[in-house]
N, C-alpha and C positions, 0 to 999 in steps of 0.2 A: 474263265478270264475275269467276270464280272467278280470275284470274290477276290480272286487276286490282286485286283485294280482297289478294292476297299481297304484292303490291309495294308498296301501301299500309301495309298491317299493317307491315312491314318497315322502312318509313321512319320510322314513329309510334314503334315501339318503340327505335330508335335515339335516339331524343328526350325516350326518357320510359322511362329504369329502371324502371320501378314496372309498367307493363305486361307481363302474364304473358300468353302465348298457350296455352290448355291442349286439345289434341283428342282425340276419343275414338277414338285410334287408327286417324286419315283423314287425307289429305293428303298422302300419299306422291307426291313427284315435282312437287308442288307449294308445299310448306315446306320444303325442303333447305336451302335459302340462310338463310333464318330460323333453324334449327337450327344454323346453321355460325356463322353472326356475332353470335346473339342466343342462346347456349347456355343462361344461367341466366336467361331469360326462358320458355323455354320445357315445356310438360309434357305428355307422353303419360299420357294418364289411362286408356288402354285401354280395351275396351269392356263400360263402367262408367260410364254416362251419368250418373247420378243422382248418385254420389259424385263425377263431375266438378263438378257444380251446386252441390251442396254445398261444394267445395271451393272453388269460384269465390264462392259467398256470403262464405265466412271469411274469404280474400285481401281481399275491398273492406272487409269490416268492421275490416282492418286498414288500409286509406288505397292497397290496389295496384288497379290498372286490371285487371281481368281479363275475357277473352275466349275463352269456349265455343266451340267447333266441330264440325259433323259434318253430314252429311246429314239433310237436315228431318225425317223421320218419327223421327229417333232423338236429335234436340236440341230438341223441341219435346212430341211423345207420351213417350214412354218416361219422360223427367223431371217431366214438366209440373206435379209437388205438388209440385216441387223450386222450379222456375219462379215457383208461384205461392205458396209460404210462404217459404221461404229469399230469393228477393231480390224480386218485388215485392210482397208482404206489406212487407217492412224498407224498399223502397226505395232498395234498392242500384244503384249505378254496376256495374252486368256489362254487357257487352255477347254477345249471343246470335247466332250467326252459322251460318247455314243455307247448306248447299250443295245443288242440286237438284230450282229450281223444276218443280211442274208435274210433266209427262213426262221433263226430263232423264235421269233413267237410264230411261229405258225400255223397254229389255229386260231390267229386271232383276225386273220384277215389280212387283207395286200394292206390296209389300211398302215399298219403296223409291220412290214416288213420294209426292211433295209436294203434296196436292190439300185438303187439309184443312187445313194448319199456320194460313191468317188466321184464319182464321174461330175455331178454339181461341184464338189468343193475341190477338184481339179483345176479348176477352169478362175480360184481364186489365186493373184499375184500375192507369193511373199506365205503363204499357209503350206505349213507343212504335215502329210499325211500320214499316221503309224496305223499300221494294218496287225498287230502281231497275230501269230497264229497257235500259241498256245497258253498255257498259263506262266511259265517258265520264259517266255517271249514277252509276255503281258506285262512281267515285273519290269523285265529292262526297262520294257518303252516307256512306260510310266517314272521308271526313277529318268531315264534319259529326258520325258517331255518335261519335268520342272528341272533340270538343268541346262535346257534351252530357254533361250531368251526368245519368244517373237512365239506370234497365232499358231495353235497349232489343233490337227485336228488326233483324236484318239478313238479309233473304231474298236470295239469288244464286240464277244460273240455274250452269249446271254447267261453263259454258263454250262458245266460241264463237260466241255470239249478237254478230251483225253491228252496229257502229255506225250509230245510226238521226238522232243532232245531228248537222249541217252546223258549226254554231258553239257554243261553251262557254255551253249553260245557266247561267241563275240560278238556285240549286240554295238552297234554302230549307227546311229539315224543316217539313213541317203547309199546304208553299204547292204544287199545281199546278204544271206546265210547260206551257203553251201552246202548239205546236211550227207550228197552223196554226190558221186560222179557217173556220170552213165557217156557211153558213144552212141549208141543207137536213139535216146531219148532223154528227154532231161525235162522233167513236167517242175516247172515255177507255179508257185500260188500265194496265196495271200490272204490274210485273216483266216477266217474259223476255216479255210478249207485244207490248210496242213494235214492234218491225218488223214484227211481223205485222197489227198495224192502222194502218202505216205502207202496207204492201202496199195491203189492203184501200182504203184513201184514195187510191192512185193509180190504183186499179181504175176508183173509182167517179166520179171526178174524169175520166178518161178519157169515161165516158158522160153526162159533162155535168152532175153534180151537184156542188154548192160543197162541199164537205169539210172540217170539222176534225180534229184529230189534239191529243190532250192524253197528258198521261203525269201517273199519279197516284201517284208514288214513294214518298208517304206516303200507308198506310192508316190509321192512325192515329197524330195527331192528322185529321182526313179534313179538307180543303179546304172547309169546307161553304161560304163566303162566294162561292167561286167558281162549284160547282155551282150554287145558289143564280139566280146573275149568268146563266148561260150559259142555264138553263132562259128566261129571256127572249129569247135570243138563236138560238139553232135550234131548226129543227123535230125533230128527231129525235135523242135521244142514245143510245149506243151504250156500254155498259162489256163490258171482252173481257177474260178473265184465263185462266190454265190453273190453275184451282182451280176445288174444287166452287160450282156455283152457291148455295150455304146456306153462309152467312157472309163470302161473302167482300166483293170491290170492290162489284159489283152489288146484293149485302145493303146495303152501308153509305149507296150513293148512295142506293137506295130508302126505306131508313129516313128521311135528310135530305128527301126530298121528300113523303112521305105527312106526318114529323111538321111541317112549312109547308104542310102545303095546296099546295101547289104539283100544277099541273097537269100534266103532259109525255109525250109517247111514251117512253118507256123501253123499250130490246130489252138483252136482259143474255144474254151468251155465256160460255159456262165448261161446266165437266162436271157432267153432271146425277147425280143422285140414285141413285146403281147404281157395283157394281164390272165396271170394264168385262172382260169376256171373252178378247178379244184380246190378244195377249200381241206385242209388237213394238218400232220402232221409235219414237221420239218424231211423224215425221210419218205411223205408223201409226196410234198412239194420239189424235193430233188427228184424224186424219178419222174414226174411231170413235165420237167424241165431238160430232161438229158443229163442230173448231176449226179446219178447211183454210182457204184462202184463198178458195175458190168457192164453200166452203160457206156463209163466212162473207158475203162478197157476196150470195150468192142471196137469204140471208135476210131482206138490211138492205131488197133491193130489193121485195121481198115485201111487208114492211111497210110502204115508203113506197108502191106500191101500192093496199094496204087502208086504209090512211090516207086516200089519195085518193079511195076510192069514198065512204067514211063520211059 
């Protein structure tokens, strides 16, 4: 996604003078070519998160596009009264661009993991959240966030996460993707965790249950008319993210359904409430957490199970 988002950026700013790319001294080996054709577009702010914010605020109050970057824990925490006085207090056109959903870097430490960043920039009025979940997802949201006008935040995974479309989505900011339909279950996720509830649906599909598969690219503006729709429609819904369970997909679907009355099995997967111990690999860190593929299976089948004694 991280590579996809550079070849995008690169082609926008060729189109549009007025777009500044400024990073906090991250993206080496991955903005060269930007730097090389797009030189007075571009600004190392080094690592100085908060006067990069800052400085992104000034530029839009002057009419230029500008675009933040760095790894989530340090363009999202570190600034975040930047975040929320300087451009969505004013309601500024910035765009916020996070690298390293989740466990992506993870062997670098919680230091540097992405597990909190929704559920913080949830809770800003007027910011709008793109989760894409693959690389193919990644392009829309990115051409979609510089044809938006207003704050906006853009979560990436750090790279490599496998194409999970067969064919070109209809990529919509505030709309769901549909990917499959299932009656028994229908597992929603969002950012880099697409293929892995992609997995999990061919898992259970295999043992004879109907399967859906949706991708919730925006967390906020959140789909509630679909949510909503679908609660009619399977037994069992399923939200799977690599972020903490407190705040993030799974908070926001649960709020839509408690404040409808709405009745539903809901199983919500993410990382719970604790800094985890283990220090590793990204598929270290998901199984430490309940986010494997059998883990996640086991679980779904457990509760349709208990469902069925009830």
């Amino acid at each position: 996604m991280r590579n996809t988002f550079a070849k995008v950026l690169l082609e926008e700013a060729k189109k549009n003078k007025k777009l500044i790319f400024l990073t906090g001294d991250l993206g080496f080996s991955v903005f060269e070519e930007f730097h090389k054709e797009c030189p007075d577009q571009y600004i190392n702010a080094g690592v100085a998160e908060q006067n990069m914010t800052g400085v992104a605020a000034g530029l839009a109050m002057e009419g230029m596009l500008p675009v933040i970057y760095s790894i989530i824990p340090f363009v999202t925490m570190r600034n975040f009264e930047q975040i929320r006085n300087d451009i969505c207090y004013q309601n500024l056109n910035v765009k916020i661009v996070a690298v390293g959903a989740g466990f992506s870097y993870g062997s670098y430490g919680h230091t540097h993991h992405g597990l909190e960043d929704i559920g913080i920039m949830r809770t800003l009025p007027g910011l709008t959240i793109l989760c894409p979940g693959d690389p193919i997802e990644a392009r829309h949201a990115t051409k979609a966030m510089f044809k938006y006008v207003g704050p906006t935040y853009l979560r990436l995974g750090k790279g490599g996460e496998p194409t999970v479309h067969e064919n070109e989505p209809e990529f919509t900011i505030g709309k769901a993707i549909e990917l499959s339909k299932g009656r028994d279950i229908t597992i929603i996720t969002t950012s880099n965790m697409l293929s892995r509830g992609n997995e999990a649906r061919l898992d259970l599909i295999s043992k004879g249950y109907s399967v859906g598969l949706v991708s919730m690219h925006t967390v906020k503006p959140l789909d509630v008319g679909f949510l909503l729709k679908l609660a009619d429609k399977t037994g069992l819904i399923v939200t799977l993210e690599e972020h903490s369970l407190i705040g993030g997909l799974g908070s926001a679907a649960a709020e839509v359904f408690v404040d409808n009355n709405i009745h539903i099995q809901l199983l919500r997967f993410g990382v719970p409430d604790r800094f985890t111990k283990k220090n590793g690999s990204r598929a270290i860190l998901q199984g430490e957490n309940g986010l494997s593929r059998d883990q996640i299976i086991l679980s779904i089948e457990r509760r349709i199970q208990l469902s069925r004694r009830a």
